[in-house]
PDB file of N, CA, C, O and CB in Angstrom:
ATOM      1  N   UNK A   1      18.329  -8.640   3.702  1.00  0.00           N
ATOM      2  CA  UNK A   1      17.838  -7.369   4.181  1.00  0.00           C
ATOM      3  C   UNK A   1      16.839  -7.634   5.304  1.00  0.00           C
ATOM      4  O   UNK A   1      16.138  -8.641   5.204  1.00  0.00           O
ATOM      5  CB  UNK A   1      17.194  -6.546   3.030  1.00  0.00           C
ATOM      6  N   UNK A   2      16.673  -6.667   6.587  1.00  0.00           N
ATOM      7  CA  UNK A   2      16.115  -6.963   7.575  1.00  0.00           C
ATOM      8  C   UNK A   2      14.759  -6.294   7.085  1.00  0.00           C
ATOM      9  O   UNK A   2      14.609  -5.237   6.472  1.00  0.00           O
ATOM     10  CB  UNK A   2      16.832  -6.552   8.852  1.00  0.00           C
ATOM     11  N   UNK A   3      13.571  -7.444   7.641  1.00  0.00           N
ATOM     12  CA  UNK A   3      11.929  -6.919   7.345  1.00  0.00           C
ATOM     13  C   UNK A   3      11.637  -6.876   8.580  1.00  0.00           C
ATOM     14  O   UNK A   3      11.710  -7.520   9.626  1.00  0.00           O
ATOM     15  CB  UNK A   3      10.770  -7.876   6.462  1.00  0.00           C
ATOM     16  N   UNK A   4      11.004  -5.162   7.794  1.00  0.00           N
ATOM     17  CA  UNK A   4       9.802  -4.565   9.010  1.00  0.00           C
ATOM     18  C   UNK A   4       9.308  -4.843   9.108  1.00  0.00           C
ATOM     19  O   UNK A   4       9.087  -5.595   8.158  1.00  0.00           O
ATOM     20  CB  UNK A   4       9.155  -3.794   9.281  1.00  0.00           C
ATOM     21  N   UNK A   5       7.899  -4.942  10.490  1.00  0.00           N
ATOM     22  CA  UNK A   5       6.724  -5.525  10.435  1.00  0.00           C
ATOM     23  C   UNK A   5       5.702  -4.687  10.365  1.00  0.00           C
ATOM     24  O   UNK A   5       4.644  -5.079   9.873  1.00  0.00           O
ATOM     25  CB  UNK A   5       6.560  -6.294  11.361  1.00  0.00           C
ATOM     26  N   UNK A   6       5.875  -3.096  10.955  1.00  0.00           N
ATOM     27  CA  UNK A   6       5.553  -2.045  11.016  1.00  0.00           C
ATOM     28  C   UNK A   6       6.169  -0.924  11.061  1.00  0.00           C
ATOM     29  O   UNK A   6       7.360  -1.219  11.161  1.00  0.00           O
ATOM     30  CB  UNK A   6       5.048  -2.083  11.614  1.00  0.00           C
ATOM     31  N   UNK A   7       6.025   0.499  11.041  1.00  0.00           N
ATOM     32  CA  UNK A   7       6.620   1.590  11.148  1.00  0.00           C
ATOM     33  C   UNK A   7       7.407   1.661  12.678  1.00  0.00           C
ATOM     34  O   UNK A   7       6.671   1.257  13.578  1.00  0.00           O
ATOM     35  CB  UNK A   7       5.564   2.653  10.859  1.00  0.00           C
ATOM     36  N   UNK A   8       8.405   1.982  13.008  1.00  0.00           N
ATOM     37  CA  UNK A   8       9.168   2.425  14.107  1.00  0.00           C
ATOM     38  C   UNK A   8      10.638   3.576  14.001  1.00  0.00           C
ATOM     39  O   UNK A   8      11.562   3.595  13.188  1.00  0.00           O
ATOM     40  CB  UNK A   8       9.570   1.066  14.655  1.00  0.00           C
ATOM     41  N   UNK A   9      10.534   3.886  14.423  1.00  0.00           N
ATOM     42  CA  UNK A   9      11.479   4.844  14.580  1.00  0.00           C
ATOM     43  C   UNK A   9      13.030   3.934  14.456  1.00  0.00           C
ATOM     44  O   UNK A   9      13.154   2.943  15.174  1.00  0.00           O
ATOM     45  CB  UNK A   9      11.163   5.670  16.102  1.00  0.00           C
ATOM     46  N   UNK A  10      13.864   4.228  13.769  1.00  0.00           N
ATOM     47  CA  UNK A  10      15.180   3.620  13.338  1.00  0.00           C
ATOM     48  C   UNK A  10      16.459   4.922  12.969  1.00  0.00           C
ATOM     49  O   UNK A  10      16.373   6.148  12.895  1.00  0.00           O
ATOM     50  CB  UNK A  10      14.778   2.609  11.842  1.00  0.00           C
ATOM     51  N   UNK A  11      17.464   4.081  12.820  1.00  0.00           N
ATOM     52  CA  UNK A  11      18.468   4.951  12.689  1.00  0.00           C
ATOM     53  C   UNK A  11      18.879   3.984  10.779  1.00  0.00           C
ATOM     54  O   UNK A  11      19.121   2.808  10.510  1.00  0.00           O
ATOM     55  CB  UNK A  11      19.857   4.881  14.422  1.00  0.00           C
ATOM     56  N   UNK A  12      18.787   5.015  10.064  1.00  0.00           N
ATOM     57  CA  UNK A  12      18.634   4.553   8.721  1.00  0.00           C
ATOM     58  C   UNK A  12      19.474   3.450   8.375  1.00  0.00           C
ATOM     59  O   UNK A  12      19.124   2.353   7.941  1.00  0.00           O
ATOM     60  CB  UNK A  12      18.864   5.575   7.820  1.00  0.00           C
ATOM     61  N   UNK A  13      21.089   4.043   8.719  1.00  0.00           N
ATOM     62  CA  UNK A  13      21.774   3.326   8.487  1.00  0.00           C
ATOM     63  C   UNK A  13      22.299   2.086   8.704  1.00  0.00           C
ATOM     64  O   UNK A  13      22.849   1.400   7.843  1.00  0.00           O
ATOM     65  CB  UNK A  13      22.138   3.746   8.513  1.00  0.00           C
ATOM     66  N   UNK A  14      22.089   1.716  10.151  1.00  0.00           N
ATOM     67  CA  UNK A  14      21.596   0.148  10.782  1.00  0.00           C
ATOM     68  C   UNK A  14      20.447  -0.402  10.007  1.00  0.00           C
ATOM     69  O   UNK A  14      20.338  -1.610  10.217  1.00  0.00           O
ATOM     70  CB  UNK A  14      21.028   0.200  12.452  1.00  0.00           C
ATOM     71  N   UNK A  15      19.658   0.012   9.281  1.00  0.00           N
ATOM     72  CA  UNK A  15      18.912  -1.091   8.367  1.00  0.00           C
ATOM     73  C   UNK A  15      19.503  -1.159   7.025  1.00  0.00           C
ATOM     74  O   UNK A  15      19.927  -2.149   6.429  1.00  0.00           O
ATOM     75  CB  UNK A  15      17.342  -0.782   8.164  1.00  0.00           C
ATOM     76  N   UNK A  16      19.448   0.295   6.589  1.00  0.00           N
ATOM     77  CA  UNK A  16      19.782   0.002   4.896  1.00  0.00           C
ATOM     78  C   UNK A  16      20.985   1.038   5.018  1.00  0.00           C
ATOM     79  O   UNK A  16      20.842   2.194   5.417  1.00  0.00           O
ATOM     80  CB  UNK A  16      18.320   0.485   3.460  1.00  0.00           C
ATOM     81  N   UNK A  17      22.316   0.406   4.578  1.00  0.00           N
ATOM     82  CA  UNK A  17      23.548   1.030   4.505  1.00  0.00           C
ATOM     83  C   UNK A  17      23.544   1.904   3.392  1.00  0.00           C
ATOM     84  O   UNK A  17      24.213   2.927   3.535  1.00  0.00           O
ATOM     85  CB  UNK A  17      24.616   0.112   4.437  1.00  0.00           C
ATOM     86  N   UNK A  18      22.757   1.696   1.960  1.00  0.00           N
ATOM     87  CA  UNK A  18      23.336   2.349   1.039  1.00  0.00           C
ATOM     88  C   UNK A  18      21.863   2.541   0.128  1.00  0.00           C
ATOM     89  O   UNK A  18      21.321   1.718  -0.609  1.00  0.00           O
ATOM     90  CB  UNK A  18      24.705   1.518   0.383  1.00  0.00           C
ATOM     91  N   UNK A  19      21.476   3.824   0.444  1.00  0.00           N
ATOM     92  CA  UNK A  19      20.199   4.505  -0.060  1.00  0.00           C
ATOM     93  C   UNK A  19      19.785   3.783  -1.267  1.00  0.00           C
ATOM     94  O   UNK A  19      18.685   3.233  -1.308  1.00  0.00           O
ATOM     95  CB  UNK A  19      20.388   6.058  -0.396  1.00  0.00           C
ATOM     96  N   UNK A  20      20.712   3.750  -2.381  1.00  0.00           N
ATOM     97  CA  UNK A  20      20.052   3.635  -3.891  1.00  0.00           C
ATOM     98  C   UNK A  20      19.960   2.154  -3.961  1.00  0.00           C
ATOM     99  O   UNK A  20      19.081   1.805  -4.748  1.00  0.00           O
ATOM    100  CB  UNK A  20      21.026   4.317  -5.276  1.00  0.00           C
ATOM    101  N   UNK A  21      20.590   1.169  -3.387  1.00  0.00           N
ATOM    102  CA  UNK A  21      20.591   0.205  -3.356  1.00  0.00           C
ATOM    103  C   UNK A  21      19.993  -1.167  -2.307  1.00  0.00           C
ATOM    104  O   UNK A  21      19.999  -2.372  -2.560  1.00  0.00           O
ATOM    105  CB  UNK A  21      21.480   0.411  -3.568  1.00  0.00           C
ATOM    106  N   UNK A  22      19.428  -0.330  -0.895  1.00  0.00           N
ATOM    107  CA  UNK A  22      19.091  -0.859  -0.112  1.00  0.00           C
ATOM    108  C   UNK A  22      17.735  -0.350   0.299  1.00  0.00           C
ATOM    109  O   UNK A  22      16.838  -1.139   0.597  1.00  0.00           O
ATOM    110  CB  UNK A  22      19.993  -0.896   0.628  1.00  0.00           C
ATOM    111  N   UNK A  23      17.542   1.157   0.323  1.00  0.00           N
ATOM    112  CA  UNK A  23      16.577   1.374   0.732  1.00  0.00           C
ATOM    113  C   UNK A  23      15.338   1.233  -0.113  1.00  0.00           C
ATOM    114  O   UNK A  23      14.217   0.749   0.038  1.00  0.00           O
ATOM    115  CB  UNK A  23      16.772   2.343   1.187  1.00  0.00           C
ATOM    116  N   UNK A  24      16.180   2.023  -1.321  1.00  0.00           N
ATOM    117  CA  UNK A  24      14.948   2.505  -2.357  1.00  0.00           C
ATOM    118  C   UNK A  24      14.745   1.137  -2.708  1.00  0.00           C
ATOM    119  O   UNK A  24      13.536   0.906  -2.708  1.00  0.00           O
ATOM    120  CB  UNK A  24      15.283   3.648  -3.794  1.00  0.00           C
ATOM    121  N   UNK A  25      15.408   0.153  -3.000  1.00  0.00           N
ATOM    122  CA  UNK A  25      15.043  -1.313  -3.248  1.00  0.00           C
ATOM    123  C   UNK A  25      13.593  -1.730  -1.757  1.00  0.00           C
ATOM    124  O   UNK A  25      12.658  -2.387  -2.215  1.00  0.00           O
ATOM    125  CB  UNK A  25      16.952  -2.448  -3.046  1.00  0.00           C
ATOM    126  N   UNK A  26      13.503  -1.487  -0.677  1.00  0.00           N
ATOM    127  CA  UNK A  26      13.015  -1.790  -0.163  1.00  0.00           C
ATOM    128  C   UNK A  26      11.830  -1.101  -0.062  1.00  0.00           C
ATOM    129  O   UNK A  26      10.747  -1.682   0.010  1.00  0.00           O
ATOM    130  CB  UNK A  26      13.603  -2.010   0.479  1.00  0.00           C
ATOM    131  N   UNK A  27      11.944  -0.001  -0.053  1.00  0.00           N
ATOM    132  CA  UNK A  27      10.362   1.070  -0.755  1.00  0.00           C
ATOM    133  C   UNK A  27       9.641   0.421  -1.697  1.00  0.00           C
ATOM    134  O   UNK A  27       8.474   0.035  -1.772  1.00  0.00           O
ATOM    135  CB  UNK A  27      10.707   2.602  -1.693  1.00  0.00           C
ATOM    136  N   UNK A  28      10.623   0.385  -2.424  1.00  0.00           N
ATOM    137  CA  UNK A  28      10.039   0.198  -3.662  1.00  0.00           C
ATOM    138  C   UNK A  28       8.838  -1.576  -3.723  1.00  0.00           C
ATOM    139  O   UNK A  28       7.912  -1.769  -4.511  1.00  0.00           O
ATOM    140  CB  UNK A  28      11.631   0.205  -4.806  1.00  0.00           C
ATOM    141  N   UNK A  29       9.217  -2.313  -2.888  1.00  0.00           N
ATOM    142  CA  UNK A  29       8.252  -3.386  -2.675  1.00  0.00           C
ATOM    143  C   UNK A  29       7.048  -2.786  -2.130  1.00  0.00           C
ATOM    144  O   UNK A  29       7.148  -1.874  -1.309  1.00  0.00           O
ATOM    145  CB  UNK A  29       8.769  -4.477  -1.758  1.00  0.00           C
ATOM    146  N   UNK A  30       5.722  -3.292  -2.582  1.00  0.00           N
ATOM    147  CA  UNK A  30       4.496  -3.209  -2.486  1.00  0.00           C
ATOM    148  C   UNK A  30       3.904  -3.375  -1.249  1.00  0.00           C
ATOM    149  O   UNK A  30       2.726  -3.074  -1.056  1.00  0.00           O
ATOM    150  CB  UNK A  30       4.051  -3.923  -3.248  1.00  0.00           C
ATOM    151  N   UNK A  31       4.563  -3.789  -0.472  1.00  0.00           N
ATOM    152  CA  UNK A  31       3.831  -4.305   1.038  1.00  0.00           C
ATOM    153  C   UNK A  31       4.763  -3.095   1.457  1.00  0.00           C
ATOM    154  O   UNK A  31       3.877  -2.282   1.722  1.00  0.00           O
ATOM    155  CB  UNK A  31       4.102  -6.252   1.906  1.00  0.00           C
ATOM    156  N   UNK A  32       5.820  -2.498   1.670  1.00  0.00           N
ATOM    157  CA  UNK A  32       5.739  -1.679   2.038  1.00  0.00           C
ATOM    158  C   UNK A  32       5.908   0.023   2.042  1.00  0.00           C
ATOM    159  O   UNK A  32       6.113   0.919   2.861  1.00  0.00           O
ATOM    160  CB  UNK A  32       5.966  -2.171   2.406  1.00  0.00           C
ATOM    161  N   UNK A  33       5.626  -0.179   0.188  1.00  0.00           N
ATOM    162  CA  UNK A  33       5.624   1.264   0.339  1.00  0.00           C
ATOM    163  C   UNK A  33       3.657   1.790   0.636  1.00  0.00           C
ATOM    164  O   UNK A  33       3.147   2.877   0.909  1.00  0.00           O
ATOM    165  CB  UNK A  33       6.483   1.971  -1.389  1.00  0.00           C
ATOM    166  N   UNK A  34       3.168   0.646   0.446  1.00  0.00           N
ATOM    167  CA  UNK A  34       1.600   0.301   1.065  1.00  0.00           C
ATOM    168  C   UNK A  34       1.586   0.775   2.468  1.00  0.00           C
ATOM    169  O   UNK A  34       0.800   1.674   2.768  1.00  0.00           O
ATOM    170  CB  UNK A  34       1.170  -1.428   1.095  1.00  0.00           C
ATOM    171  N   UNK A  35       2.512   0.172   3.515  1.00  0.00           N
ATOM    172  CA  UNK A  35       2.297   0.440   4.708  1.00  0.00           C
ATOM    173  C   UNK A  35       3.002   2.014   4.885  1.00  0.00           C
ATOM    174  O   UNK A  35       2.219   2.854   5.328  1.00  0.00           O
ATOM    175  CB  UNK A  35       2.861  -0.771   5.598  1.00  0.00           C
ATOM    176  N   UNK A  36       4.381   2.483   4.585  1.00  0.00           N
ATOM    177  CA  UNK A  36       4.308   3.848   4.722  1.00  0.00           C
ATOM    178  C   UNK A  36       3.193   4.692   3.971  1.00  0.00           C
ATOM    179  O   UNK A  36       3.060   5.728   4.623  1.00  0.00           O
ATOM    180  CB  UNK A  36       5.535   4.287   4.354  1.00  0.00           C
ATOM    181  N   UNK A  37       2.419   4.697   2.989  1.00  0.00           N
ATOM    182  CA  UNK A  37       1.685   5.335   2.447  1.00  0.00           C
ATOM    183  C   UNK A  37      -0.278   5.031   3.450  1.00  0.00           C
ATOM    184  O   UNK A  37      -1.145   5.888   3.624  1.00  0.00           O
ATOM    185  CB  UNK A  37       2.052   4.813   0.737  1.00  0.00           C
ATOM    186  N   UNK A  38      -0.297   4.204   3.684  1.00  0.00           N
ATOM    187  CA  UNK A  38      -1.122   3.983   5.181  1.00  0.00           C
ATOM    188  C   UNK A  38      -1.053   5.130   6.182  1.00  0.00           C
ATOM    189  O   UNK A  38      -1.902   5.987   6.426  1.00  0.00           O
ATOM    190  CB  UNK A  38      -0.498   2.697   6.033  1.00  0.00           C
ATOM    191  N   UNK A  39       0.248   4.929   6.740  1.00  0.00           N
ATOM    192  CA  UNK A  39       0.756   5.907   7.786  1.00  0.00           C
ATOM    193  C   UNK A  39       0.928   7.040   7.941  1.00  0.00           C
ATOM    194  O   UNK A  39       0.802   7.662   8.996  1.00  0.00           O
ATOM    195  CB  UNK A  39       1.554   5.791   8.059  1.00  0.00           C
ATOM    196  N   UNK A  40       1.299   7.526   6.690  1.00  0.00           N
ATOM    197  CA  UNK A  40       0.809   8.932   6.114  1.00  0.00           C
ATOM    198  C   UNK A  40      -0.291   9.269   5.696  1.00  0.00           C
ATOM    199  O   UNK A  40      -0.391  10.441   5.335  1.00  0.00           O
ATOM    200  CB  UNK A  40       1.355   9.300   5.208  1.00  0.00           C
ATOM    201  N   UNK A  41      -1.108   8.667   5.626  1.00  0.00           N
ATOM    202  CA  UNK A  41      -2.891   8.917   5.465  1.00  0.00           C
ATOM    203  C   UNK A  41      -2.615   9.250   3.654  1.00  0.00           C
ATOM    204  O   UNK A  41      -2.891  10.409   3.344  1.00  0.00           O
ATOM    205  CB  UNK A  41      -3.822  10.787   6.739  1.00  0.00           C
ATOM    206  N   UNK A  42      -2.213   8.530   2.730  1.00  0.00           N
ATOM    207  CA  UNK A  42      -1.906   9.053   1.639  1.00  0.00           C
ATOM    208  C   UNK A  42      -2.239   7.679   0.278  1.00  0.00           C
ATOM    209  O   UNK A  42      -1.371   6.827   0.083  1.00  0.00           O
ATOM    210  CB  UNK A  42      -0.263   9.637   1.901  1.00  0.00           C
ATOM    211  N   UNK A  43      -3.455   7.668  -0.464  1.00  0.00           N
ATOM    212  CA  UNK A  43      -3.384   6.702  -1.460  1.00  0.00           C
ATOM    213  C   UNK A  43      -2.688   7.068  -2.329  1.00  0.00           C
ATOM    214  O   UNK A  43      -2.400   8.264  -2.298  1.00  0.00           O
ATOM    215  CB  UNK A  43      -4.422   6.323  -1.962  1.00  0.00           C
ATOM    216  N   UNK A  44      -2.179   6.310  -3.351  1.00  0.00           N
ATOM    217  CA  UNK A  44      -1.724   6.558  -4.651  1.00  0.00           C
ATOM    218  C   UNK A  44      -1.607   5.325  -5.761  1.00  0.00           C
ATOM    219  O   UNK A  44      -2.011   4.183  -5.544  1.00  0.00           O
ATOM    220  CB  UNK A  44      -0.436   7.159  -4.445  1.00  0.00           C
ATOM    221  N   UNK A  45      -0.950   5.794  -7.043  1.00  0.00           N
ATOM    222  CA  UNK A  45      -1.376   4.671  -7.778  1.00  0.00           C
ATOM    223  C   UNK A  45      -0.402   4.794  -8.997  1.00  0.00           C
ATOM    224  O   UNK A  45      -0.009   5.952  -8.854  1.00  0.00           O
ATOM    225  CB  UNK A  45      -2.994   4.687  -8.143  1.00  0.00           C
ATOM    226  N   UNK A  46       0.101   4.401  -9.889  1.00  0.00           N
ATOM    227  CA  UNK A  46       0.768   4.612 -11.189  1.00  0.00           C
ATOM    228  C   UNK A  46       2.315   4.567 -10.090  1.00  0.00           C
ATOM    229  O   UNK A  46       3.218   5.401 -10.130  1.00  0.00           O
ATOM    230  CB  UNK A  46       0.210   6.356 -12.313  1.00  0.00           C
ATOM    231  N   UNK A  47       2.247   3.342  -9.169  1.00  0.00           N
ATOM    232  CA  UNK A  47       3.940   3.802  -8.336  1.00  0.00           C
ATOM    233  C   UNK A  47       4.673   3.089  -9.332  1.00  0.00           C
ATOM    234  O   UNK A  47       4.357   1.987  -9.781  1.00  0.00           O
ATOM    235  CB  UNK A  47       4.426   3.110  -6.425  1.00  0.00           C
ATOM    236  N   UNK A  48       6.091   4.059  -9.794  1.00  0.00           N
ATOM    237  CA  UNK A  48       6.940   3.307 -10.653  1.00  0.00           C
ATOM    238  C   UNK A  48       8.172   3.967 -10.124  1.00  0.00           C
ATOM    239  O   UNK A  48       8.248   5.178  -9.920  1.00  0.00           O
ATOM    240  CB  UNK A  48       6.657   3.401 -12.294  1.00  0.00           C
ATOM    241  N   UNK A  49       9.520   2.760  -9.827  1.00  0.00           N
ATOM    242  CA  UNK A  49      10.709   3.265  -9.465  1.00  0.00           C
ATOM    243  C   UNK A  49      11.807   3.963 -10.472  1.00  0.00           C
ATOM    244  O   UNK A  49      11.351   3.729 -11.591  1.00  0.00           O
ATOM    245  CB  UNK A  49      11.233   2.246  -8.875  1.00  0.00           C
ATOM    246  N   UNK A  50      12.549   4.413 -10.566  1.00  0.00           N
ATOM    247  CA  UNK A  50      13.839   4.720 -11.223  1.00  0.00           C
ATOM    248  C   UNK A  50      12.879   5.328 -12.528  1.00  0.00           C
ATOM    249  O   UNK A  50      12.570   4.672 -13.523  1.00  0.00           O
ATOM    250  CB  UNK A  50      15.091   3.218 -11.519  1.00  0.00           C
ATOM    251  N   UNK A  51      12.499   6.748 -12.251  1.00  0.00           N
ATOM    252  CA  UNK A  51      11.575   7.367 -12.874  1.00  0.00           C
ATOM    253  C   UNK A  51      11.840   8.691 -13.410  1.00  0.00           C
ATOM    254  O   UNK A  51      12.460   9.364 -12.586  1.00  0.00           O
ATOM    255  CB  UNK A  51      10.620   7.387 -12.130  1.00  0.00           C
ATOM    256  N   UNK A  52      11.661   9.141 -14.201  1.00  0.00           N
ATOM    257  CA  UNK A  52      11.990  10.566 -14.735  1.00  0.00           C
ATOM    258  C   UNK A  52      11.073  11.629 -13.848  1.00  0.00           C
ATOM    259  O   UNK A  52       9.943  11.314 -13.474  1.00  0.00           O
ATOM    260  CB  UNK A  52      11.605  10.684 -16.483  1.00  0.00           C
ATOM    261  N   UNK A  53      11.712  13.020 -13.524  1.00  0.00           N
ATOM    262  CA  UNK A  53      10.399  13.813 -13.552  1.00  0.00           C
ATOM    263  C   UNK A  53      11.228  14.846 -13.813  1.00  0.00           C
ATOM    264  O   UNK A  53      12.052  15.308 -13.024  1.00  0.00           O
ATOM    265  CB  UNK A  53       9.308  13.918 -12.252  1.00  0.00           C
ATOM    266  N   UNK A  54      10.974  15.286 -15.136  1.00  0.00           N
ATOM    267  CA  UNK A  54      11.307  16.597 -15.712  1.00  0.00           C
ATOM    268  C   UNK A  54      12.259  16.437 -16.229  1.00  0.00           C
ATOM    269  O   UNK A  54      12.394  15.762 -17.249  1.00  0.00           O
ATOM    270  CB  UNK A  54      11.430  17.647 -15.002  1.00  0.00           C
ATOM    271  N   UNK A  55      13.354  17.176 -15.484  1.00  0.00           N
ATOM    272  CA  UNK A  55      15.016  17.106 -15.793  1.00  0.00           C
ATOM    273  C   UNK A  55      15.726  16.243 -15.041  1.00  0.00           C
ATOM    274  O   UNK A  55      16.903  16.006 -15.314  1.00  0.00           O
ATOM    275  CB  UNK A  55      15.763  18.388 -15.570  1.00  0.00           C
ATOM    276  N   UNK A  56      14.920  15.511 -13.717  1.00  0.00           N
ATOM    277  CA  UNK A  56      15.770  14.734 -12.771  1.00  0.00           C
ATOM    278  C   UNK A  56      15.556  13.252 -12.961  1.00  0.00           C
ATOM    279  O   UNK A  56      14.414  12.911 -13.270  1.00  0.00           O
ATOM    280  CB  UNK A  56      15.465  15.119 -11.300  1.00  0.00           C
ATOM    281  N   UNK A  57      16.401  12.397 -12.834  1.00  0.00           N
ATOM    282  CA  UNK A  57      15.525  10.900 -12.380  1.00  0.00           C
ATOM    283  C   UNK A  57      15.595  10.616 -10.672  1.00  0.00           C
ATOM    284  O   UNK A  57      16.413  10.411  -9.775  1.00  0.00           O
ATOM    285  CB  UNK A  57      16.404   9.313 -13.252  1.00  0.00           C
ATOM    286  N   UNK A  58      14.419  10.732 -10.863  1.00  0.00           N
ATOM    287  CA  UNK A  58      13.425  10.057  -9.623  1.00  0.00           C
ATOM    288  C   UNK A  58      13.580   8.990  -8.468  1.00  0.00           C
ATOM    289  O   UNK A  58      12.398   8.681  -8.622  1.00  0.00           O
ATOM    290  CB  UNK A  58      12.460   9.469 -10.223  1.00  0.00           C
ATOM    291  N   UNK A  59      13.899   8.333  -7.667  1.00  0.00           N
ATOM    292  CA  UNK A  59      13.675   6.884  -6.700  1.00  0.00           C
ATOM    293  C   UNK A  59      12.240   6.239  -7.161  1.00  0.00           C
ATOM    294  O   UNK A  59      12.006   5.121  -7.620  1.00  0.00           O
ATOM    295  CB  UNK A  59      13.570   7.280  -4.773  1.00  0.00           C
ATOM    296  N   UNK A  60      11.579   7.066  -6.948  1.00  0.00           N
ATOM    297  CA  UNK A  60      10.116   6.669  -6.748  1.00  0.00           C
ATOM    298  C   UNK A  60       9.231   7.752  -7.155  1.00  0.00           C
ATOM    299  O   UNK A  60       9.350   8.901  -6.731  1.00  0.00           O
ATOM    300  CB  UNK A  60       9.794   6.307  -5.286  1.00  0.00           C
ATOM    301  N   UNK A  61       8.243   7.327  -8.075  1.00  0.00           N
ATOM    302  CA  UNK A  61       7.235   8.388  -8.584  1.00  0.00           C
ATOM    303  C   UNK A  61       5.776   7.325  -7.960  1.00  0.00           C
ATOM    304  O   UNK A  61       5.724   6.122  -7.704  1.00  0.00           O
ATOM    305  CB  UNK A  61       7.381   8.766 -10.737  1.00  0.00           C
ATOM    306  N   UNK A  62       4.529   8.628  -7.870  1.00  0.00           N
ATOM    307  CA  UNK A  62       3.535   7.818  -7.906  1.00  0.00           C
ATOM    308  C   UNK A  62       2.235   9.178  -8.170  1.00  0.00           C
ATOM    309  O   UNK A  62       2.361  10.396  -8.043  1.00  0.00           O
ATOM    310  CB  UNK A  62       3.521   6.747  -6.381  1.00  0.00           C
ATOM    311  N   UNK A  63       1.347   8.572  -8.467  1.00  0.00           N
ATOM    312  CA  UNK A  63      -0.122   9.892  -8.394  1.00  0.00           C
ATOM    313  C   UNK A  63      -0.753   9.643  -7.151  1.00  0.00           C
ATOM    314  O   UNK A  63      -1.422   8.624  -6.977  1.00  0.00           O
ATOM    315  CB  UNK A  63      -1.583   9.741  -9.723  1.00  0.00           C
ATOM    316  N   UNK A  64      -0.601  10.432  -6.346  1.00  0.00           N
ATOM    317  CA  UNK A  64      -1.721  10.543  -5.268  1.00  0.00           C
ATOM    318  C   UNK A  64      -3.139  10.078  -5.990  1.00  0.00           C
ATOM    319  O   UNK A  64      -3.282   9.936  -7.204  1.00  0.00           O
ATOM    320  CB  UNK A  64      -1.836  12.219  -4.661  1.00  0.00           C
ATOM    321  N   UNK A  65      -4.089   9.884  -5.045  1.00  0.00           N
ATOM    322  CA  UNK A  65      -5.449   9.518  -5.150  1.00  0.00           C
ATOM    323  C   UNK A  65      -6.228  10.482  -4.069  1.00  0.00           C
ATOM    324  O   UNK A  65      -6.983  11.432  -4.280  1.00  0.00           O
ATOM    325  CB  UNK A  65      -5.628   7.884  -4.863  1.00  0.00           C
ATOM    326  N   UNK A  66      -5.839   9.981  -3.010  1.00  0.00           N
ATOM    327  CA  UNK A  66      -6.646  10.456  -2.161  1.00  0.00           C
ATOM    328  C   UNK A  66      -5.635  10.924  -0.637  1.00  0.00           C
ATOM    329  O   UNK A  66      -4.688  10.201  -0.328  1.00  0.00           O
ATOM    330  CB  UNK A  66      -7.843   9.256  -2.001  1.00  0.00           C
ATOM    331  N   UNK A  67      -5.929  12.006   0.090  1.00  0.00           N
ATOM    332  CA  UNK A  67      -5.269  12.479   0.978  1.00  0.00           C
ATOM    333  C   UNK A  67      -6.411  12.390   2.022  1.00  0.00           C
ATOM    334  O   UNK A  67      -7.500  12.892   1.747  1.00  0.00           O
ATOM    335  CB  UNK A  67      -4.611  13.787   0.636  1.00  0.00           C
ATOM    336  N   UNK A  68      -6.150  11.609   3.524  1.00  0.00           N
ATOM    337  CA  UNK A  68      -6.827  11.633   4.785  1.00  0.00           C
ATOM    338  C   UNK A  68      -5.688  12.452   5.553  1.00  0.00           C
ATOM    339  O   UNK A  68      -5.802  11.875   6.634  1.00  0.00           O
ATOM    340  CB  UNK A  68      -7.236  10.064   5.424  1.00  0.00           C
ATOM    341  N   UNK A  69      -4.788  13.278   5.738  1.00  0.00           N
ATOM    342  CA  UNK A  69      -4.167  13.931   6.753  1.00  0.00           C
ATOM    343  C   UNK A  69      -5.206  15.383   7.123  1.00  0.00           C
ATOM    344  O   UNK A  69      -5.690  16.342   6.523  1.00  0.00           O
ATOM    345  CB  UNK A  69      -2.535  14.264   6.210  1.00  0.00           C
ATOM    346  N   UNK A  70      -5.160  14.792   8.544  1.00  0.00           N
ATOM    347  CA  UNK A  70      -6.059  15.789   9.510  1.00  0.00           C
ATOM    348  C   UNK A  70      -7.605  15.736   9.484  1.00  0.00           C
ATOM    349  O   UNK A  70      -8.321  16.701   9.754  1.00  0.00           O
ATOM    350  CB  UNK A  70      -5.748  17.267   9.146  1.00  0.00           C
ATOM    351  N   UNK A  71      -7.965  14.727   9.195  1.00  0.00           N
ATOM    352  CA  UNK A  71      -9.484  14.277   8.597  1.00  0.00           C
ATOM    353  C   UNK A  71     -10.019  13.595   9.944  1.00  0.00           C
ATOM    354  O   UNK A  71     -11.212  13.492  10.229  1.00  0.00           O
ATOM    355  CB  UNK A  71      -9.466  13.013   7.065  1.00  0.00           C
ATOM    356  N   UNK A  72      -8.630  13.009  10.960  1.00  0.00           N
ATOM    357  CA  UNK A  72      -9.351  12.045  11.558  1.00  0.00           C
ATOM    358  C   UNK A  72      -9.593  12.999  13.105  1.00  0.00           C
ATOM    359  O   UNK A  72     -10.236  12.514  14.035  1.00  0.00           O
ATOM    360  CB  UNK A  72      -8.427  10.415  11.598  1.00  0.00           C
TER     361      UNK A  72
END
């Protein structure tokens, strides 16, 4: 799988062909669901993949902490 070094604009499917298996696998690593959650001005914490919420299962769950959008 090809690593980012930072956020850039991409066409999804030239990196990760197959959502449940490529992408969310790649979210789901710590360095970078760290750096999209950076970029969105967004902490969180309790991140766990392949997750229930409610009636659905999930990609990715997490609890916000703290929100900086429009602060700066």
């Amino acid at each position: 799988m090809k690593k980012l070094k930072k956020l850039t604009p991409v066409k999804l499917r030239e990196i990760w062909s197959h959502e449940a298996t490529d992408f969310t696998r790649w979210m789901a690593q710590e360095e970078n669901i760290s750096m999209v959650l950076d970029e969105i001005g967004i902490s969180a914490e309790n991140i766990k993949t392949e997750d229930n919420a409610g009636n659905f299962n999930v990609d990715i769950t997490a609890d916000e902490v703290d929100r900086n959008i429009g602060t700066q």
